[in-house]
Each structure stands twice: as C-alpha cells, then as structure tokens.
KEMARFI-393457 format. One record per residue (C-alpha): chain; x, y negated, z; residue number from 0. Coordinates in Angstrom, 3 decimals. Layout:
residues N
pt cadena A c1 X c2 Y c3 Z num NUM
...
//
This chain:
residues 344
pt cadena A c1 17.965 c2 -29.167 c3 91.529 num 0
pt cadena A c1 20.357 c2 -27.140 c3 93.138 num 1
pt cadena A c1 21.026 c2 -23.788 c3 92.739 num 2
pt cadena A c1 22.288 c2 -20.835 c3 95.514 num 3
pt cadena A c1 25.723 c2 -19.701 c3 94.143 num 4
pt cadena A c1 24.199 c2 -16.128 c3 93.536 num 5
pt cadena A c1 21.454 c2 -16.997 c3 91.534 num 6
pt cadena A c1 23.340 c2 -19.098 c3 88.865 num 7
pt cadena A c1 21.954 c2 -18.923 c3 85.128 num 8
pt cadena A c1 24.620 c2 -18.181 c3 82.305 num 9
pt cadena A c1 24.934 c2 -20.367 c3 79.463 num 10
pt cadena A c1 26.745 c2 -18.278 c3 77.027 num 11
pt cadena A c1 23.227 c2 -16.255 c3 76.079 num 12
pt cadena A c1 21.455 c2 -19.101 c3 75.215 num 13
pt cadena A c1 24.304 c2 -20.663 c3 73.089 num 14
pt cadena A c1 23.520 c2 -17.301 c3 71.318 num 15
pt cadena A c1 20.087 c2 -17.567 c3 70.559 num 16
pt cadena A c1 20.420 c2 -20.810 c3 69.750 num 17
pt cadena A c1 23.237 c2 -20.035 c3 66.839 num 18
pt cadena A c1 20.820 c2 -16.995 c3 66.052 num 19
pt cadena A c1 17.792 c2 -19.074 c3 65.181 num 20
pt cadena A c1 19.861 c2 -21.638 c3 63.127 num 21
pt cadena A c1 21.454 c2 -18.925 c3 60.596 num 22
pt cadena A c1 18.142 c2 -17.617 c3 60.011 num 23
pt cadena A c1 16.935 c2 -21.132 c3 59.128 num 24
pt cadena A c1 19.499 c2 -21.565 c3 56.716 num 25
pt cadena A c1 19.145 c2 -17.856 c3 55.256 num 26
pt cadena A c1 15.122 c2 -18.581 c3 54.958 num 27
pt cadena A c1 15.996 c2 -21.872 c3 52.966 num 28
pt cadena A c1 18.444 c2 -19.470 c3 50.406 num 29
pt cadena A c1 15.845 c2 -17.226 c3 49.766 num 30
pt cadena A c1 13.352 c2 -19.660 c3 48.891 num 31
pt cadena A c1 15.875 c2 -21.491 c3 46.713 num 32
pt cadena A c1 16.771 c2 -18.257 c3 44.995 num 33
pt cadena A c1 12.897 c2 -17.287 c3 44.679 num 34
pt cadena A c1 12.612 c2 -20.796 c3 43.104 num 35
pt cadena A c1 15.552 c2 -20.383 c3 40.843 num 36
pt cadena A c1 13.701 c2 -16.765 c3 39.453 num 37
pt cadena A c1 10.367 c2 -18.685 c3 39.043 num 38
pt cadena A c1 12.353 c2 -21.652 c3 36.598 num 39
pt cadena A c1 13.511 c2 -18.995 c3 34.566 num 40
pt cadena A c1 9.344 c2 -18.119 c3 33.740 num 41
pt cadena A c1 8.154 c2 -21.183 c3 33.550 num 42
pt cadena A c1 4.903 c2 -21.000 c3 31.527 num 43
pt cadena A c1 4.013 c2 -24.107 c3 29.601 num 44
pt cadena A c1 -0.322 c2 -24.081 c3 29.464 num 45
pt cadena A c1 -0.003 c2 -20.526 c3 30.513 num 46
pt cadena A c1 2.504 c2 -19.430 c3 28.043 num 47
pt cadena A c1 5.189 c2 -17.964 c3 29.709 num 48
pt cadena A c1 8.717 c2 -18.978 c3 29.019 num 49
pt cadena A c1 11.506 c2 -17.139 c3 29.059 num 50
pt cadena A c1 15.633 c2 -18.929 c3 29.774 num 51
pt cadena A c1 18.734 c2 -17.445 c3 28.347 num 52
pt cadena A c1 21.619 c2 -19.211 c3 27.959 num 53
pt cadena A c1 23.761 c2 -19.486 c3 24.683 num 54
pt cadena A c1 26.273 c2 -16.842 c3 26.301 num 55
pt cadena A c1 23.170 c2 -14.302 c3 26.707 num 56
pt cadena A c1 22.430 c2 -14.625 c3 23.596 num 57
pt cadena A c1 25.282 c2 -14.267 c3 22.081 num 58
pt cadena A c1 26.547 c2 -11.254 c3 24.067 num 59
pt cadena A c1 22.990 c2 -9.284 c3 23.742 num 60
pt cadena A c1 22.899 c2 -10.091 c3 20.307 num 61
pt cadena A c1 19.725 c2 -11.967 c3 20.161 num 62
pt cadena A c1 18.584 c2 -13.742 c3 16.338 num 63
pt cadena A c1 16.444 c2 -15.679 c3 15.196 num 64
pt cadena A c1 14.796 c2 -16.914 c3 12.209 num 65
pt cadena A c1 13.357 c2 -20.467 c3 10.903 num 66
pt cadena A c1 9.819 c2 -19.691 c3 8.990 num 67
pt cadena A c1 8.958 c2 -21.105 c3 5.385 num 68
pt cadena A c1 5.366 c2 -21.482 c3 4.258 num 69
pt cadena A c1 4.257 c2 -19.298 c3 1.448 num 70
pt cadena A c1 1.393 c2 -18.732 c3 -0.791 num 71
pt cadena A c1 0.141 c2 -15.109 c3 0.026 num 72
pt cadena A c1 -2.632 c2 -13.079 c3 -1.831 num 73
pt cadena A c1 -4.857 c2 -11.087 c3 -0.171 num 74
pt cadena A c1 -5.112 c2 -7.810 c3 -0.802 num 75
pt cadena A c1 -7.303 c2 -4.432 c3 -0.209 num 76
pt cadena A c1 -6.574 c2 -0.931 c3 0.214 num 77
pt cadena A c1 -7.913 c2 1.884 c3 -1.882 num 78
pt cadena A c1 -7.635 c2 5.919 c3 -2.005 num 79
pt cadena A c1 -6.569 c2 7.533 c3 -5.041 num 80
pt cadena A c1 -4.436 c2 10.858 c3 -5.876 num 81
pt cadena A c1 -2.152 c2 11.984 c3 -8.775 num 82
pt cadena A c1 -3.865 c2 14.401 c3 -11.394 num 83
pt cadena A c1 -3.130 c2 16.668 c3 -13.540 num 84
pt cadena A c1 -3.353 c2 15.842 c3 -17.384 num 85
pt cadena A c1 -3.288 c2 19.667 c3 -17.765 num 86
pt cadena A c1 -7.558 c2 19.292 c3 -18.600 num 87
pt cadena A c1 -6.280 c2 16.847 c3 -21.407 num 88
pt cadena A c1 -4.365 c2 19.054 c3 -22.768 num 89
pt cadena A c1 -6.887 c2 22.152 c3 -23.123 num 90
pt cadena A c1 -8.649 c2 19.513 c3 -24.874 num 91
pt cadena A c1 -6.083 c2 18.679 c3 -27.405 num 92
pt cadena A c1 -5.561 c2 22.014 c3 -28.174 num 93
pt cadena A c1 -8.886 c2 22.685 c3 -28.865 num 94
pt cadena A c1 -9.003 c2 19.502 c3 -30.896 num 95
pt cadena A c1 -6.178 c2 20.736 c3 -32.671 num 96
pt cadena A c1 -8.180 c2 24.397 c3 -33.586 num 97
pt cadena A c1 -10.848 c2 22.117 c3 -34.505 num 98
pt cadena A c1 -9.011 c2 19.929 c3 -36.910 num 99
pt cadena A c1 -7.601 c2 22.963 c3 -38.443 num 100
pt cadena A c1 -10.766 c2 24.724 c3 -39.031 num 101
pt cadena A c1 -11.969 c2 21.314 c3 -40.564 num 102
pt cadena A c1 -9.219 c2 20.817 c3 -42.748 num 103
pt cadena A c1 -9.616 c2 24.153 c3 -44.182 num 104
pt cadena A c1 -13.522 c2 24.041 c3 -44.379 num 105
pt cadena A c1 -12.800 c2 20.963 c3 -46.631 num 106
pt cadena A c1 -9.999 c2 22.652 c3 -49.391 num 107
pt cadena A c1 -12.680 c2 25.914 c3 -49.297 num 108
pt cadena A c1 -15.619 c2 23.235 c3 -50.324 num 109
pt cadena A c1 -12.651 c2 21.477 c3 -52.282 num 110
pt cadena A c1 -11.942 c2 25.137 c3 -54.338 num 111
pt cadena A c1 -15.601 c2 26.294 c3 -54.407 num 112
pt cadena A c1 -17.120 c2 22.263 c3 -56.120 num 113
pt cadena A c1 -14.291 c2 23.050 c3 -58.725 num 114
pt cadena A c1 -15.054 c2 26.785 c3 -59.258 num 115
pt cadena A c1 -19.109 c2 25.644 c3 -59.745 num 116
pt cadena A c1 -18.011 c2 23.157 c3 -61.918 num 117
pt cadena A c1 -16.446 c2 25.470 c3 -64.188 num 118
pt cadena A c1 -19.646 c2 27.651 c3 -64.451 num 119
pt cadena A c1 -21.818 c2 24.748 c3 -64.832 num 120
pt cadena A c1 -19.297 c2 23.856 c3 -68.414 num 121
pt cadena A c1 -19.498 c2 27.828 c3 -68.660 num 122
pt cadena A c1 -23.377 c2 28.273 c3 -68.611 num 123
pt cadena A c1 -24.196 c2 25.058 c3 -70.154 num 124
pt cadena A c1 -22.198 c2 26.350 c3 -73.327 num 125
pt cadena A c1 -24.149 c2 29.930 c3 -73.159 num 126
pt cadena A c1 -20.751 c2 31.601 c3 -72.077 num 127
pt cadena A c1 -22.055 c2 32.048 c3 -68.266 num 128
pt cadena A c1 -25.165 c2 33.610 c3 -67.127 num 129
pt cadena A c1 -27.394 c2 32.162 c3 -65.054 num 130
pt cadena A c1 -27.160 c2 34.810 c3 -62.298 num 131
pt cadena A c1 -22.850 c2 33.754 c3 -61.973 num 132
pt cadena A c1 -23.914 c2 30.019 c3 -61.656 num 133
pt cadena A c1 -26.594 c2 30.767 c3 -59.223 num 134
pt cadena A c1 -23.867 c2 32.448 c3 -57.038 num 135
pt cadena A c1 -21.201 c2 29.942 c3 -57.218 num 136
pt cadena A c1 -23.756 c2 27.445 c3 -56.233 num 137
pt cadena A c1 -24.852 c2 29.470 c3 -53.042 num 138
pt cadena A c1 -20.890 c2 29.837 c3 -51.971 num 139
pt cadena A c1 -20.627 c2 25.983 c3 -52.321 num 140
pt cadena A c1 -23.843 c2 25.606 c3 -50.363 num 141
pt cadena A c1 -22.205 c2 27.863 c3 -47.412 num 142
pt cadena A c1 -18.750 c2 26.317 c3 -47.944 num 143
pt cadena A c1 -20.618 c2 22.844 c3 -47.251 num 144
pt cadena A c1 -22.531 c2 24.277 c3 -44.306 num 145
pt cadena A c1 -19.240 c2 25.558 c3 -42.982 num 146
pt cadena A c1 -17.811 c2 21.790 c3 -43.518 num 147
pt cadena A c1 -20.301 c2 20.238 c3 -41.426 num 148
pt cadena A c1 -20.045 c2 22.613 c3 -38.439 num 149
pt cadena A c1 -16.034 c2 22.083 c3 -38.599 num 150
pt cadena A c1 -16.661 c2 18.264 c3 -38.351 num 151
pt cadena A c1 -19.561 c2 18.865 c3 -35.762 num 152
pt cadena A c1 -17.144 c2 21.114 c3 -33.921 num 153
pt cadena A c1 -14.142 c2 18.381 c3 -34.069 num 154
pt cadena A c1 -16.618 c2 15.195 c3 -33.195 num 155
pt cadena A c1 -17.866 c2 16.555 c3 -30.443 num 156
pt cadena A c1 -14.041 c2 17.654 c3 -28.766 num 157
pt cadena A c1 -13.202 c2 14.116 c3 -29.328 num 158
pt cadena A c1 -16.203 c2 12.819 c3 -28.003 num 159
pt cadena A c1 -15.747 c2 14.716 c3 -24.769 num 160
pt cadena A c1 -12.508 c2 13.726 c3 -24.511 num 161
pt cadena A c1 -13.800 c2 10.052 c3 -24.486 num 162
pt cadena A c1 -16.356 c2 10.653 c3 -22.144 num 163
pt cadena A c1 -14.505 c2 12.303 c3 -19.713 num 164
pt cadena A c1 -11.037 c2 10.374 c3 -19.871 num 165
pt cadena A c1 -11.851 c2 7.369 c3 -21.298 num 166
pt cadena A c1 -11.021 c2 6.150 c3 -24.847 num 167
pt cadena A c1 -7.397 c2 4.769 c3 -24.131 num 168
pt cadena A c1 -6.275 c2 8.536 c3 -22.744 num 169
pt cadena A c1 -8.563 c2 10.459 c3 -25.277 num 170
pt cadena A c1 -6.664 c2 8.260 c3 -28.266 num 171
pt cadena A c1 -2.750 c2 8.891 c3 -26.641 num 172
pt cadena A c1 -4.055 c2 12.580 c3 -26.843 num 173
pt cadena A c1 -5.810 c2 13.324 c3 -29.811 num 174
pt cadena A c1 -3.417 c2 11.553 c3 -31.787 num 175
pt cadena A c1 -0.747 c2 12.696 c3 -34.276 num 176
pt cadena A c1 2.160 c2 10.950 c3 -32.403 num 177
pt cadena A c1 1.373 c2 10.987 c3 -28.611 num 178
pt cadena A c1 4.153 c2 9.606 c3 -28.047 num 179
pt cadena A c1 2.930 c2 8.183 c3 -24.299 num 180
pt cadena A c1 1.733 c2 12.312 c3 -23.092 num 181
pt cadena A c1 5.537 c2 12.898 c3 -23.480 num 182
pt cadena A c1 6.353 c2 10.958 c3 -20.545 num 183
pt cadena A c1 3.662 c2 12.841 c3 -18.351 num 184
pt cadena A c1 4.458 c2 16.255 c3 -19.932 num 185
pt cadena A c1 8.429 c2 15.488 c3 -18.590 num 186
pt cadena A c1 7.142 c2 14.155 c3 -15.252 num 187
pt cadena A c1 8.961 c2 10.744 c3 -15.720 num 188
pt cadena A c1 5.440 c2 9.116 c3 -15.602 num 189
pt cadena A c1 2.506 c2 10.662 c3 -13.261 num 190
pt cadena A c1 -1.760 c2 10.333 c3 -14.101 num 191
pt cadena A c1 -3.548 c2 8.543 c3 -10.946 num 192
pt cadena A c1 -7.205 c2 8.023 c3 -10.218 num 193
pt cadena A c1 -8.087 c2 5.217 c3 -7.899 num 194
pt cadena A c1 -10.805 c2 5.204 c3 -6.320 num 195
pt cadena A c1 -12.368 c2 1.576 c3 -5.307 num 196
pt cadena A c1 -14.371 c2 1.119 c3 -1.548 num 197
pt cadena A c1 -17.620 c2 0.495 c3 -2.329 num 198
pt cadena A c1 -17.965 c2 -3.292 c3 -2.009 num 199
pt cadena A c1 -15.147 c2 -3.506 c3 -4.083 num 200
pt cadena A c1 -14.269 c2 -4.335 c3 -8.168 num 201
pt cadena A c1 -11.451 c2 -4.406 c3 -10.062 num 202
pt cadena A c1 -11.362 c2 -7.767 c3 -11.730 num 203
pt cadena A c1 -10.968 c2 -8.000 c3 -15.347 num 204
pt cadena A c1 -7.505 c2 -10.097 c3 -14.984 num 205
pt cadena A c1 -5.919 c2 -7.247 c3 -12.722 num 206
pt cadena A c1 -3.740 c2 -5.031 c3 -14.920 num 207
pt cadena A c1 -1.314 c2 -3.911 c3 -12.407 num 208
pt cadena A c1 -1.370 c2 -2.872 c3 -8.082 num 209
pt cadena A c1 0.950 c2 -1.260 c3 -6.249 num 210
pt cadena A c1 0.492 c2 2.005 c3 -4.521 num 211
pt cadena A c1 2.518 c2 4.742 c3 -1.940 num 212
pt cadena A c1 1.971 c2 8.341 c3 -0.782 num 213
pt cadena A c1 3.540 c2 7.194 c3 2.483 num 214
pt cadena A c1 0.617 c2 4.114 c3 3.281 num 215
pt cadena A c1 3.957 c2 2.233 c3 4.060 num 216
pt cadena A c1 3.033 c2 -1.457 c3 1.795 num 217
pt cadena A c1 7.473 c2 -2.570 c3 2.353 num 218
pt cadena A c1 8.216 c2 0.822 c3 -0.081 num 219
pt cadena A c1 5.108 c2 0.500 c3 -2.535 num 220
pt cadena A c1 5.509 c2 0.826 c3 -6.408 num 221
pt cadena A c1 3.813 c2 -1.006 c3 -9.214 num 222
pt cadena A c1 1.674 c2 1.217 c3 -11.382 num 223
pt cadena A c1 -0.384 c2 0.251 c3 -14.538 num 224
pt cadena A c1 -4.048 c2 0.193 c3 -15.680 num 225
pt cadena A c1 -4.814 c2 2.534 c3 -18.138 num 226
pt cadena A c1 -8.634 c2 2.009 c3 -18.087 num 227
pt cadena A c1 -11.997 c2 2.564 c3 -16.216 num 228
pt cadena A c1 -12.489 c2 6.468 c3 -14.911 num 229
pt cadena A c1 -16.094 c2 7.611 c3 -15.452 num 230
pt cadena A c1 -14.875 c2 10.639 c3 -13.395 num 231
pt cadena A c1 -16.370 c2 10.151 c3 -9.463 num 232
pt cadena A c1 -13.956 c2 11.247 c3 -6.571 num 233
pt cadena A c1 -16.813 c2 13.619 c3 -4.798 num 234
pt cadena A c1 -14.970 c2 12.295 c3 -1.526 num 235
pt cadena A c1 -15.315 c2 8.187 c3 -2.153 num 236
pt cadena A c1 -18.462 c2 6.623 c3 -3.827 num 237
pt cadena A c1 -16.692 c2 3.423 c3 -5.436 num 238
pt cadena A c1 -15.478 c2 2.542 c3 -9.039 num 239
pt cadena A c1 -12.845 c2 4.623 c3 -10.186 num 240
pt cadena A c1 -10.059 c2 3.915 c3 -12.383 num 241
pt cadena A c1 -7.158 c2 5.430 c3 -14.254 num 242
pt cadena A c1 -3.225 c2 4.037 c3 -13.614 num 243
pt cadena A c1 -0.086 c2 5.438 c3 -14.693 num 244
pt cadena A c1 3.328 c2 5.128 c3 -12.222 num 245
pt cadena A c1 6.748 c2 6.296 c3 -12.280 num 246
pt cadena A c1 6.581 c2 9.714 c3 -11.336 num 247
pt cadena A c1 9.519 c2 9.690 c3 -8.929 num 248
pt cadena A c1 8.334 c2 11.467 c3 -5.918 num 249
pt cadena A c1 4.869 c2 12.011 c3 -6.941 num 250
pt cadena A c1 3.911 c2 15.398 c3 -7.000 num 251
pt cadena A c1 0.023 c2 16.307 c3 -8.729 num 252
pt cadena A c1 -2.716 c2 16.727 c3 -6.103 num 253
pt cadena A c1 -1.057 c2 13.721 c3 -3.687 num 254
pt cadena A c1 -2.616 c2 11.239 c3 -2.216 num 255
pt cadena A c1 -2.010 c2 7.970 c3 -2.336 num 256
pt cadena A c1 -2.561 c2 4.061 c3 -1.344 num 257
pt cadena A c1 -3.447 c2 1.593 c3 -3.629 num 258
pt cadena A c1 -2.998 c2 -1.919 c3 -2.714 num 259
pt cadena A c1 -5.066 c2 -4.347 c3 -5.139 num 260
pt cadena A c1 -5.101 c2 -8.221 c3 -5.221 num 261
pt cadena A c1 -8.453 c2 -9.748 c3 -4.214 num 262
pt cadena A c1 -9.753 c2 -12.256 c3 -6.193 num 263
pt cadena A c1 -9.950 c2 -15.314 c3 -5.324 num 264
pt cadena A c1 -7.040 c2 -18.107 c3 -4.891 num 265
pt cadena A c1 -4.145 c2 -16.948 c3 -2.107 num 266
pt cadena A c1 -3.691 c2 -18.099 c3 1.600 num 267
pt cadena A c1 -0.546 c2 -20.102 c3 3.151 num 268
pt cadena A c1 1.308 c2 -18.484 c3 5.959 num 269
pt cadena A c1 4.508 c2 -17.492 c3 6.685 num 270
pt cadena A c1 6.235 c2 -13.811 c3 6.840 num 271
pt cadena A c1 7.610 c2 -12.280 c3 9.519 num 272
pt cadena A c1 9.426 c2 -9.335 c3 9.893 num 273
pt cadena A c1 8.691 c2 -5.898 c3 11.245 num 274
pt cadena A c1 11.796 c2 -6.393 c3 13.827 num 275
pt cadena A c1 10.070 c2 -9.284 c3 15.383 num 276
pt cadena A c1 6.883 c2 -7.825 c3 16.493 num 277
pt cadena A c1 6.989 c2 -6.932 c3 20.560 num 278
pt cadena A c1 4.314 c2 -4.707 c3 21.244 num 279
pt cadena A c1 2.551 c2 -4.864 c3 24.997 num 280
pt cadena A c1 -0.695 c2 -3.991 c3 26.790 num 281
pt cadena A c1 -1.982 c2 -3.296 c3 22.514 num 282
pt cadena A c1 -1.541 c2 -6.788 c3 21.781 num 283
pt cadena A c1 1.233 c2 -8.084 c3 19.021 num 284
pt cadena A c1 3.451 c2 -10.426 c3 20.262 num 285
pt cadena A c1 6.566 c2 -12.752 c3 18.658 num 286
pt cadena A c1 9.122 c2 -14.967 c3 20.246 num 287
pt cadena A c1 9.872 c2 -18.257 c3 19.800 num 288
pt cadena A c1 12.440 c2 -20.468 c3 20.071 num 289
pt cadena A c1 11.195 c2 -23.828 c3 21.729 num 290
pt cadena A c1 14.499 c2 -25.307 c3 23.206 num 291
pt cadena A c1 17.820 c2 -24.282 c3 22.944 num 292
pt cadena A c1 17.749 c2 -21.460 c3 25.980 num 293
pt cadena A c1 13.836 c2 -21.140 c3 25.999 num 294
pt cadena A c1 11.870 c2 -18.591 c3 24.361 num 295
pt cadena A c1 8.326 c2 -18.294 c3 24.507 num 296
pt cadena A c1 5.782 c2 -15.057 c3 23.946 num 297
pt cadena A c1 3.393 c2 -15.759 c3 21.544 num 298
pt cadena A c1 0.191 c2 -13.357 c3 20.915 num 299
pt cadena A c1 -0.652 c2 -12.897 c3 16.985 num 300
pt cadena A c1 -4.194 c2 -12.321 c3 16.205 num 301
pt cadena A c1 -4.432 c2 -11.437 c3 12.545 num 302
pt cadena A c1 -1.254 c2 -10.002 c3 10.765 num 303
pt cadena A c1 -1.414 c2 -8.396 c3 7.451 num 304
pt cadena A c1 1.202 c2 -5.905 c3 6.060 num 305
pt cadena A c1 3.340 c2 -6.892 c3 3.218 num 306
pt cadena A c1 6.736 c2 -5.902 c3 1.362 num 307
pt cadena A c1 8.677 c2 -7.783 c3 3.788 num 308
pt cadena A c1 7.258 c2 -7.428 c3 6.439 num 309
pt cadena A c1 4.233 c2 -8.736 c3 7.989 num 310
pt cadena A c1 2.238 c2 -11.949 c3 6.114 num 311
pt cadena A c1 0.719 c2 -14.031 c3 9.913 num 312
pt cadena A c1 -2.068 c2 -17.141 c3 8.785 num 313
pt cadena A c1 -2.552 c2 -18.950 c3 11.573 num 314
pt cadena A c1 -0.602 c2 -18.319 c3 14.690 num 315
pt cadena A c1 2.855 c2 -18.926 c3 13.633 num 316
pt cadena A c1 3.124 c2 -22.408 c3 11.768 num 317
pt cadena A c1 6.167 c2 -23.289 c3 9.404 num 318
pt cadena A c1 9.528 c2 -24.330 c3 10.553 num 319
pt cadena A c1 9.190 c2 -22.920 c3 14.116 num 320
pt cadena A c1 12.096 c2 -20.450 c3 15.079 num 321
pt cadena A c1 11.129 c2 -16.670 c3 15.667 num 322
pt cadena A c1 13.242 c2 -14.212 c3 17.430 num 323
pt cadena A c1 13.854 c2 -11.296 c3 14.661 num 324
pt cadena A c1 16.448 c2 -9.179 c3 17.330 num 325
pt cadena A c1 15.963 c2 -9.165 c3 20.609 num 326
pt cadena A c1 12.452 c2 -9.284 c3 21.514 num 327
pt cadena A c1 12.577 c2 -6.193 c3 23.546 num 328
pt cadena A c1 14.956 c2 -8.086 c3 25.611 num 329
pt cadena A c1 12.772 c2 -11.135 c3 26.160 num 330
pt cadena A c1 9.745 c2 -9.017 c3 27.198 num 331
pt cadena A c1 12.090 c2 -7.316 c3 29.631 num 332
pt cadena A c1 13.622 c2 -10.302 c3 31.306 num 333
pt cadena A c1 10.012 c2 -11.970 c3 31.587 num 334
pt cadena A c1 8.646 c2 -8.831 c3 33.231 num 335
pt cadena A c1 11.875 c2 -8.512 c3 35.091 num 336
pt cadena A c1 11.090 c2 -12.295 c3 36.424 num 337
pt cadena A c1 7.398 c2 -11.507 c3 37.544 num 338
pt cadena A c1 8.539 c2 -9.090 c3 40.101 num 339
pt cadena A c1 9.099 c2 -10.081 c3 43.708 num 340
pt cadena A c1 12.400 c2 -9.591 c3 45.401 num 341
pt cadena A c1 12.297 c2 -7.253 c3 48.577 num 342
pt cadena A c1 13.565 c2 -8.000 c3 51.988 num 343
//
C-alpha cells in the first residue's frame, strides 16, 4: 500500500507503547513474586500459621526459647481465708488465769478450814470444845467447799470455751503454763489464719500444710501450717473452716488471703511454661513454637493452670517441643504484619 508523502505514520510512538507495555509486564511479575515471597513467610501448616525468621533475626531481636520436660503436677484449689487476731484468746487466758487463782485459793481456804474442824472435832470429843464452836467450824468448811466447787466450775467452764471456740490444739498453747508457741504470735513473727473451704470442698486428713498469698499471685505464695479444724463459720463463705499458722512477714490482722490446697487424688503430667511465653490475642492464650530451625508456629492453649513457676499446660504442649520464652510479642507482630496486603 502506498502512502501520499503527507500522510505518513511515525514509528517512533509506537516503539513507545510497545516498550511501555513490556516494563509493566515485568513490574506485574515482581509484585506477584514479592506478594508470594510475603505469603512463604505465613505459611500455615493445617491452618496453623507459621511464622520465618532467620538465625540473624533471632539473634539480633533477642528471641529464646525453651525445650519442655514432663512433670508430675498436683492439682490444686483455691480457698478464702484472712489473718485474725488471737487478741479473743487472750481475754480468755486471762480470765483463765483469775479463775485458776480464785481456785487455787478456794482450795488452801478448804485446806485451812478441814484442819481447823479437825482440831475442834479432837477438842469437843475430849469435852474441851462446845458443841456450838464445832457446829461453826463445820458450817465455814461447808461454805469453804461450796466456794471450791464454784472456783472449779468457774475455771472448767473458761477452758471449755476456749475449746469450743478455738479448738483444743489453740485452747492447750493458751491455757498452758509455758505457751511457749503464743510468743511467736504475740511478737508478730508468726500470724493466726482461718481458711475457709468452698463448699464442695474437704481438707483431707493427710494435708498438713498449703500455701497461701494476700496478693492471689500462686509464683510468690508461702507455706503455712495446720493447726486444726475451726468450728468458727466465716458469715461470708459457708464451707469447712480451718485454723493455719504462717510467717507473719507482711501479714497484717484483718487481711485477706488465698489459700491454695492440694486436691486429692494422684497428680497429672504436663509440662510448665513460663509467664513470659504466654502471647495474649483476640482473649485467647497463645505460645510459640519452634518447629524448624527459622519456623515458629502459634499455638492456642486451652486449659493452663497457675503455678510457682509459671503456668502448669496438660494437654496442648507435649514434652520435648521447643517454646519461645522471649519474643513472642515479636512473632505475633511479624505474622500480623504478613497478613496485610501491600498497597499500590
């Protein structure tokens, strides 16, 4: 075909277009090989998602981990209790103390009077005493003996209440001569606690010793030791109550505290994981772990229980696998990170 001279087309535009059209091939064919690249780093494995970090990230954002042993964990419940005041006890021993006095000089009256009748018994039998003198002595040792058994009444019945009310282990350190164990409370290196039990629950007869914390935190609980069975009821809780003593170290009278006690029964296996490796989203627990040497995957935990250090998990972590104890955060963050498209 031929052309008039004025009418001929340039080349030079379409060389243009055509160069156009092929860089934006090649761009398109970047982006999805970058897109791809973001994906491999996420790769879930049956819908867990995976997270990749080389050994340099690691290293320079401080990640650790942690290899999990199996252990032998026993279950335990909570229970509410407070620290008391042994200030009732002491009322008691003092009045136990009046008591005893009063009795012990009720007996040397009765002790002074038999003797002083005895006399006027020789006295009138040999016709030196009259009748009338003998008659009198006899109605002193008849009041003397009356006065004896109130004493005794008086002093049985302050011990009695103390045993009613605080139990016969408390009511004997009290009421004793020595006392040597009120000492420790009276100086405030020991401290009184009631625990109260939920209602479903006992305290078995092998149990001698839980651990318990103002704060509720289990990691900084103490021990503390049975003293015995409290028939006093905490008008708040409607379970078994019980008496313990504890070092008195930050325990001041009136606090409350958490009791953790063993449940009976034989313990479960698990492993512990600490509080650092817990990654909290969308209010589910989560932990890390280490399935290759640059892959990390999220985990959800069902059922954790707190312990001293740190959390006791049954089921969902099993022994030997590596958890990420620093660093968590970080994983979450790159995996969220990886989720989000890239913008033109």
């Amino acid at each position: 075909m031929h052309f008039p001279y004025g009418n001929k087309i340039s080349l030079k535009p379409i060389l243009i277009l055509l160069a156009c059209c092929f860089f934006a091939g090649a761009n398109a064919g970047d982006d999805d090989a970058v897109g791809q690249e973001a994906q491999d780093k996420h790769i879930g494995i049956g819908g867990q998602p995976i997270v990749v970090i080389d050994s340099v990230a690691q290293t320079k954002s401080g990640l650790k981990t942690l290899r999990v042993k199996t252990i032998q964990h026993q279950a335990e419940f909570e229970a509410m209790g407070k620290v008391i005041s042994i200030q009732p006890l002491l009322a008691l021993k003092e009045r136990y103390l009046v008591a005893q006095a009063e009795l012990n000089g009720a007996k040397s009256r009765l002790k002074q009077s038999g003797q002083s009748l005895k006399r006027q018994q020789d006295l009138f039998r040999h016709g030196v005493s009259a009748k009338r003198s003998l008659q009198e002595h006899e109605a002193l040792g008849s009041a003397d003996q009356a006065l004896l058994d109130a004493s005794y009444a008086r002093h049985l019945a302050i011990a009695n209440e103390a045993r009613l009310l605080w139990g016969e282990t408390l009511a004997q350190w009290v009421l004793s001569d020595k006392a040597v164990q009120v000492n420790d409370f009276l100086s405030g290196g020991r401290r009184l606690l009631q625990i109260t039990l939920p209602a479903n629950k006992q305290l078995t007869s092998e149990i001698d010793t839980i651990v318990i914390e103002p704060s509720g935190q289990r990691s900084k609980a103490r021990s503390a030791t049975l003293i015995s069975r409290s028939s006093q009821a905490d008008n708040t809780l409607q379970g078994q109550s019980y008496f313990f003593q504890a070092n008195g170290d930050d325990l001041s009278i009136g606090m409350k505290v958490t009791a953790w006690i063993p449940e009976p029964g034989l313990g479960e296996s698990g492993v512990i994981v600490p509080e650092s490796a817990l990654v909290w989203y969308m209010d589910q627990v989560y932990v890390y772990i280490k399935v290759a040497k640059d892959r990390f995957a999220r985990r959800a935990i069902k059922n954790i229980e707190s312990v001293p250090d740190g959390y006791f998990v049954k089921d969902d972590i099993r022994a030997n696998e590596e958890i990420v104890t620093t660093g968590g955060q970080m994983l979450l963050s790159e995996e969220l990170r990886g989720r989000i498209p890239d913008e033109d």
